[in-house]
C-alpha positions in Angstrom: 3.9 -25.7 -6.2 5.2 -25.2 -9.7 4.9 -21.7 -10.9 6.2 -20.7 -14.3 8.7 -24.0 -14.6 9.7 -23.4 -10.9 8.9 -24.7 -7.8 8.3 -22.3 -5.4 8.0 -23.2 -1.6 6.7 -19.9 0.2 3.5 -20.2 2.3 1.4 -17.8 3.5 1.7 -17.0 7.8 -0.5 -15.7 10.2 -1.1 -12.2 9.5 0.1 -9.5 11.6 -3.1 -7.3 11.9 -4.7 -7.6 15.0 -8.5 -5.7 15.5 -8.9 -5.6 19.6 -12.2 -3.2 19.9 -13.4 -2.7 23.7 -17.2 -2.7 23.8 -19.1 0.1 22.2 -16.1 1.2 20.1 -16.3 0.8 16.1 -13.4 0.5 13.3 -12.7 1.6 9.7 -10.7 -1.4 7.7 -9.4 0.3 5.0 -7.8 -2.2 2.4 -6.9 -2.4 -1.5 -9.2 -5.5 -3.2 -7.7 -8.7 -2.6 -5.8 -7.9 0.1 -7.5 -10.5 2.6 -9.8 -8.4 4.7 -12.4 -10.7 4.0 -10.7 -14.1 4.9 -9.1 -12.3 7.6 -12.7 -11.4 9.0 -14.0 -14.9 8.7 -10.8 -16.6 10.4 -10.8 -13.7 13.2 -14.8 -12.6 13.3 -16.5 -15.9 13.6 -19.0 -14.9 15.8 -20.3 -11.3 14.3 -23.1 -10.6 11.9 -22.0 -10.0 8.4 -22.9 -7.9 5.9 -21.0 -8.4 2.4 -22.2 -5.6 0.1 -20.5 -7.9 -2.8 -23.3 -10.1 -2.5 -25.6 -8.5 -4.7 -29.3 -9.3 -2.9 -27.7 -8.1 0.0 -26.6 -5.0 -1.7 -30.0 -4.7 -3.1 -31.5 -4.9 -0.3 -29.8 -2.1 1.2 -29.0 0.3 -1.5 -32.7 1.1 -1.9 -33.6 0.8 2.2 -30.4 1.6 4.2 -32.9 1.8 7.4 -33.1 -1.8 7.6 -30.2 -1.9 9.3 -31.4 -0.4 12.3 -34.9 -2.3 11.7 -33.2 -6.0 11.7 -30.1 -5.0 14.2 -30.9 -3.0 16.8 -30.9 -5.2 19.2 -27.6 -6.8 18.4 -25.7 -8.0 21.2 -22.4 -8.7 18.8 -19.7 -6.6 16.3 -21.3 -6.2 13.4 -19.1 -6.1 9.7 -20.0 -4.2 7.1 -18.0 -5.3 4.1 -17.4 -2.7 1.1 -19.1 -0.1 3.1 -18.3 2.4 0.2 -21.1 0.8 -1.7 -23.9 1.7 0.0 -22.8 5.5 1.5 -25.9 6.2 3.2 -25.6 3.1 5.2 -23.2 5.0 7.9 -26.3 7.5 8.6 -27.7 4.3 9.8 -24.1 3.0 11.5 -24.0 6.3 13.5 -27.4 6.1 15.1 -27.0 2.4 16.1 -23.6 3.3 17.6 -25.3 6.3 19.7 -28.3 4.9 20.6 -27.5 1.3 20.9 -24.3 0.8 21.3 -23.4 -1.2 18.8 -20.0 -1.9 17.9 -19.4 -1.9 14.3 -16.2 -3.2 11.6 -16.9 -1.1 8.4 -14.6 -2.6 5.6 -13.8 -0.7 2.1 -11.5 -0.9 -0.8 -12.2 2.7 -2.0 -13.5 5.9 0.5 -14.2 7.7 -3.0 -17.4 7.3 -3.2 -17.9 8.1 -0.1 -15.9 11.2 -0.1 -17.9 12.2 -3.1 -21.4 11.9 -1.5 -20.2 13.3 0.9 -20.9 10.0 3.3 -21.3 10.7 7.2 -17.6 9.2 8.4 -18.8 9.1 11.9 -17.2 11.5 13.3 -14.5 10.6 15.3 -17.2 7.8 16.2 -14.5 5.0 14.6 -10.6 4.3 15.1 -9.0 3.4 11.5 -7.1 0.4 10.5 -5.5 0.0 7.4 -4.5 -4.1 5.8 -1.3 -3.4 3.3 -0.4 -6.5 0.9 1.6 -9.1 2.6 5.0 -8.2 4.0 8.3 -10.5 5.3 6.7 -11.6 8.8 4.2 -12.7 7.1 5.7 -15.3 4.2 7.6 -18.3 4.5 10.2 -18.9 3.1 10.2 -15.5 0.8 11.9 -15.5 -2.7 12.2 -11.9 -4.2 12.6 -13.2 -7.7 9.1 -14.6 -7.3 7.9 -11.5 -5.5 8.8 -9.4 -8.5 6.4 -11.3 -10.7 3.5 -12.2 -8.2 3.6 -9.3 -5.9 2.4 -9.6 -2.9 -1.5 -10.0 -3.0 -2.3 -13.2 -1.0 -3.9 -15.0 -4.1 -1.4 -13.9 -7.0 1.9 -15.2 -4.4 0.6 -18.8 -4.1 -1.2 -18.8 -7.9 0.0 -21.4 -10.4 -0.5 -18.7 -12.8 0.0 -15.4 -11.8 0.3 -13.4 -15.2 -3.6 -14.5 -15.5 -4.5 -13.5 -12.3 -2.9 -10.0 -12.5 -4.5 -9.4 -15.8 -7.9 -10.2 -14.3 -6.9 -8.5 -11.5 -6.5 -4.9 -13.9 -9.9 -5.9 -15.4 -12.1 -6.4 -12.4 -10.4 -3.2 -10.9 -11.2 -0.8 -14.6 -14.9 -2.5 -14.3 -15.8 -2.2 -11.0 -14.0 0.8 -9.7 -13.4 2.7 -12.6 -17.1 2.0 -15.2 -19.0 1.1 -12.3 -18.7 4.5 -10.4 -18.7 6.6 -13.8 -15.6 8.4 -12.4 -13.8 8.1 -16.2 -15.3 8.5 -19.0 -12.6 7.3 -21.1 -11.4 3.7 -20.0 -9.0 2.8 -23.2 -6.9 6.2 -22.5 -7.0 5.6 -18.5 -5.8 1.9 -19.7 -2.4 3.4 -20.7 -2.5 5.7 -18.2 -2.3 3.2 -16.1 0.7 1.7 -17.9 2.7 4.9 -18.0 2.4 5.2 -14.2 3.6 1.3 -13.7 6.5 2.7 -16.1 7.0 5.9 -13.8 6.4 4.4 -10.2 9.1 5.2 -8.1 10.1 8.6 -9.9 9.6 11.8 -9.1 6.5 12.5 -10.3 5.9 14.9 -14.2 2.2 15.4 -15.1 3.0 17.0 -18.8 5.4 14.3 -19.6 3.1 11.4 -18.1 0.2 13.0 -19.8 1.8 13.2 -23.3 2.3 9.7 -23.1 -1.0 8.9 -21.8 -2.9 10.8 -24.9 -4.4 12.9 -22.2 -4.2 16.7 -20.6 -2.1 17.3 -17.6 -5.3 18.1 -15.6 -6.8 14.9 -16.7 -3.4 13.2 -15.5 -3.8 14.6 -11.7 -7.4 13.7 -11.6 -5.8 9.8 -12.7 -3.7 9.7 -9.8 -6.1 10.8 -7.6 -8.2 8.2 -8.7 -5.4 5.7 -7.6 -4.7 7.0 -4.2 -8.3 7.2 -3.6 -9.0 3.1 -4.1 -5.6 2.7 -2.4 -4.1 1.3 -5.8 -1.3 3.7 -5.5 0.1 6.6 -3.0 2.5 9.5 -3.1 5.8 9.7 -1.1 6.5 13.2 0.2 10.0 14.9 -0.3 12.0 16.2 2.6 12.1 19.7 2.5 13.5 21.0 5.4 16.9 22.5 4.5 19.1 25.5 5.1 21.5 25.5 2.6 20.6 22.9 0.1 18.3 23.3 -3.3 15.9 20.1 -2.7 13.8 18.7 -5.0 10.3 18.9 -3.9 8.2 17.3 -5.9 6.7 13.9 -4.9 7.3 10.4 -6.0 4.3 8.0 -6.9 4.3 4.2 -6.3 1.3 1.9 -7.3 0.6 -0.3 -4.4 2.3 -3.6 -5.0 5.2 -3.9 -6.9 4.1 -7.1 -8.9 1.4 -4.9 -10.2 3.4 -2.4 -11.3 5.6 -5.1 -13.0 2.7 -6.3 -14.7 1.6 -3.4 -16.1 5.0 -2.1 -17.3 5.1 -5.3 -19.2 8.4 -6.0 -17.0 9.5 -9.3 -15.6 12.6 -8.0 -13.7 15.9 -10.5 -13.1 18.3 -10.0 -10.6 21.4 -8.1 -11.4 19.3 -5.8 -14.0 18.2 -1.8 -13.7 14.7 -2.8 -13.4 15.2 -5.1 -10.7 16.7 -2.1 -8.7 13.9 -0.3 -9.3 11.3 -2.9 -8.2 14.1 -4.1 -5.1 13.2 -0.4 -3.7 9.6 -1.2 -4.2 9.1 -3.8 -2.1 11.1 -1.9 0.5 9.0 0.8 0.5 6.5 -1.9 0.4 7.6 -3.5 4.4 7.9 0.2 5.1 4.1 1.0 4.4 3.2 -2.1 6.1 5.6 -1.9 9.0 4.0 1.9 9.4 0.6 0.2 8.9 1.1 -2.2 11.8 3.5 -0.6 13.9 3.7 3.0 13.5 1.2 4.5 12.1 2.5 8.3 13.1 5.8 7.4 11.2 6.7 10.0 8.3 8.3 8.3 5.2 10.2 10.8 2.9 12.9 11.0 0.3 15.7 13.3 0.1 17.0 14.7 -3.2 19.2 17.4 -4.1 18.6 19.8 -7.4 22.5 18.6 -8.1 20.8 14.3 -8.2 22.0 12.9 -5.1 19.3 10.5 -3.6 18.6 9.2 -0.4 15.7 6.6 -0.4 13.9 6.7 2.6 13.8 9.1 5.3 12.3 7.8 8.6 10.5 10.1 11.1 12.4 13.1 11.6 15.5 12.0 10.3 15.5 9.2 13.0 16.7 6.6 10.0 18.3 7.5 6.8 18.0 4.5 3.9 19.6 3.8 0.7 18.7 0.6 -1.4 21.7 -0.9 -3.2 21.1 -4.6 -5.2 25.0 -5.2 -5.2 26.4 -7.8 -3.5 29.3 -5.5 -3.0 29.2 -2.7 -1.1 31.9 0.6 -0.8 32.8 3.9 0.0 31.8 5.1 -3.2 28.0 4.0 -2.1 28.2 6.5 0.8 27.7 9.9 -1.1 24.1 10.4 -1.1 24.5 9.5 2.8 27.5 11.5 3.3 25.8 14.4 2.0 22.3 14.2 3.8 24.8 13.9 7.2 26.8 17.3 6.4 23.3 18.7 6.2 21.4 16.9 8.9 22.0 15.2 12.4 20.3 11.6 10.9 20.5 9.5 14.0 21.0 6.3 11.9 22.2 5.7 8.4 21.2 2.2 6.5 22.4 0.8 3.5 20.5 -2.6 2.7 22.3 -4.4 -0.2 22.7 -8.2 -1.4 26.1 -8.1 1.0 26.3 -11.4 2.8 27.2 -10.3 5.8 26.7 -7.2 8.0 29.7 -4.3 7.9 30.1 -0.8 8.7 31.5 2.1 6.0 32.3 5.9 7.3 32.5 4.8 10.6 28.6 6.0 10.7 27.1 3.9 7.9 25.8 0.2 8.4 25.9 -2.1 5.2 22.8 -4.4 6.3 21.9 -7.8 4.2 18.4 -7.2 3.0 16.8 -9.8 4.8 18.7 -9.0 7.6 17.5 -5.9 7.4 13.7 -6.8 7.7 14.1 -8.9 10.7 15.4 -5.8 12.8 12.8 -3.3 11.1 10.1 -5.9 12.0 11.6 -6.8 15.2 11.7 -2.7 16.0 15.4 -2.4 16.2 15.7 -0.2 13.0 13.7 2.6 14.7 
């Protein structure tokens, strides 16, 4: 496939999430739009009854009479998906009573619990376990080309499109229309347009509503209620700072990251190269990204934090309870000097394992304590659990 005077070989794998309900029992899929829930359903769910609230006569049929549910299934003998559950709220009245009087197994899927949130939708109670479907991640590509990754990002339709600049653009205008107009929850779209832009600028750093806001043409207030927005139809979360610290002045302020770095590319208008600041910048991303997934899939009890001191030393990731300490270099040499951030964290902390995942070729230790990992390296022990 050629993609922007390139030929580009990676393929798309099996994906890693696996859905194994016993009888009776019932799911949340949560999942940004486009992420693959829905071809995932059809190649893993052939035999249940589906619902797809995107159709809209289905949709219309049931945002007006949410009680046909129970009248046409209750006697279902099969799992039973609901896609974009958040569209029709009142639904999960129905969903509950089916599941306690019949029960019915259900696989509720949603880009967005907003809505649902806001109506103050039953969310079963405990009734439902909760699965979450991240953008792709390593296991999951063949033959993976960062470069590429930069540009595409990681949604399943933008990594294999011919033309992924168009795709991404209508990807920002489907998302403004439908989640943004459609639910009435701004009133303003041109200013949350540039919101959006500032944050693609700012994702990754430590989060400043006044200065985000000034550059957004908005309040501060309005600027928390934007990112809100974005956590809450999973276009974006918040990474939590370590605070836990005896003799230390921490920063403690969180960091915002918008879902999938080839977004966030897009919207800062950035196309980042190898070798260049903004490549660093986007190189953390995606491993944030295979965290969030790995988390997702694996551990979903993990903590993820950064460490940061008032005096600007930075440690990337921080792992559970300092059970993996992680700093993201795009060198392909790596020294002592690389170590301070690490160093310091260790005078402070017992960290059971310290990381550095560079472009180094090869695997080496620094400090006696400190492992210089090759990135991709890297990912086949966090993937094959032998990072944590």
């Amino acid at each position: 496939m050629i993609l922007n005077g390139y030929t580009t070989r990676m393929e798309i794998k099996e994906r890693l999430l696996t859905i194994n309900l016993p009888p009776t029992k019932s799911a949340f899929l949560w999942g940004p739009r486009k992420v693959g829930k829905s071809t995932w359903i059809r190649k893993n769910m052939e035999t249940a009854i589906v619902i797809d609230f995107l159709k809209t006569d289905v949709f219309a049929d049931y945002i007006s009479r949410p009680f046909l549910l129970r009248e046409r299934y209750s006697d279902a003998d099969r799992l039973i998906v609901i896609d974009e559950v958040q569209k029709v709220p009142d639904i999960l009245n129905e969903v509950q009573w089916l599941i306690d009087n019949k029960n019915i197994s259900f696989l509720l899927t949603g880009s967005s619990a907003r809505k649902l949130r806001k109506t103050h939708a039953n969310l079963l109670g405990g009734r439902a376990w909760r699965y979450t479907m991240p953008p792709l991640c390593s296991p999951e590509i063949q033959d993976l080309d960062i470069e590429q990754i930069m540009m595409t990002g990681l949604l399943p339709p933008h990594l294999l499109s011919v033309d992924p600049i168009q795709d991404l653009r209508a990807y920002v205008a489907d998302y403004l229309k439908e989640e943004i107009a459609a639910e009435a929850v701004v009133q303003n779209i041109p200013s949350f347009s540039e919101f959006l832009h500032v944050a693609s600028v700012t994702s990754g750093e430590i989060l400043n509503y006044t200065n985000v806001a000034r550059e957004s043409g908005v309040s501060a207030k309005v600027v928390r209620n934007y990112f809100q927005i974005l956590e809450d139809t999973l276009l974006g979360h918040r990474l939590q700072p370590w605070k836990k610290t005896l003799d230390r002045r921490l920063v403690e302020t969180e960091k915002f990251y918008l879902f999938d770095v080839g977004l966030a590319n897009y919207l800062s208008r950035q196309r980042p190269k190898i070798g260049s600041r903004e490549f660093g910048k986007s190189f953390e991303h995606f491993i944030l990204m295979e965290l969030k997934a790995y988390q997702a899939y694996r551990n979903p009890e993990l903590p993820l934090y950064y460490w940061r001191t008032s005096a600007g030393l930075e440690v990337d990731f921080i792992l559970g309870d300092m059970e993996c300490a992680i700093e993201i270099k795009t060198s392909t040499r790596i020294d002592h000097h690389a170590t301070k951030a690490l160093k310091a964290l260790q005078e402070d902390h017992t960290v059971k394992r310290s990381i550095i995942v560079s472009f180094e070729s090869e695997p080496k230790k620094l400090n006696q304590d400190i492992e210089c990992l090759p990135w991709k390296l890297f990912l086949e022990m966090l993937w094959g659990d032998h990072i944590i």
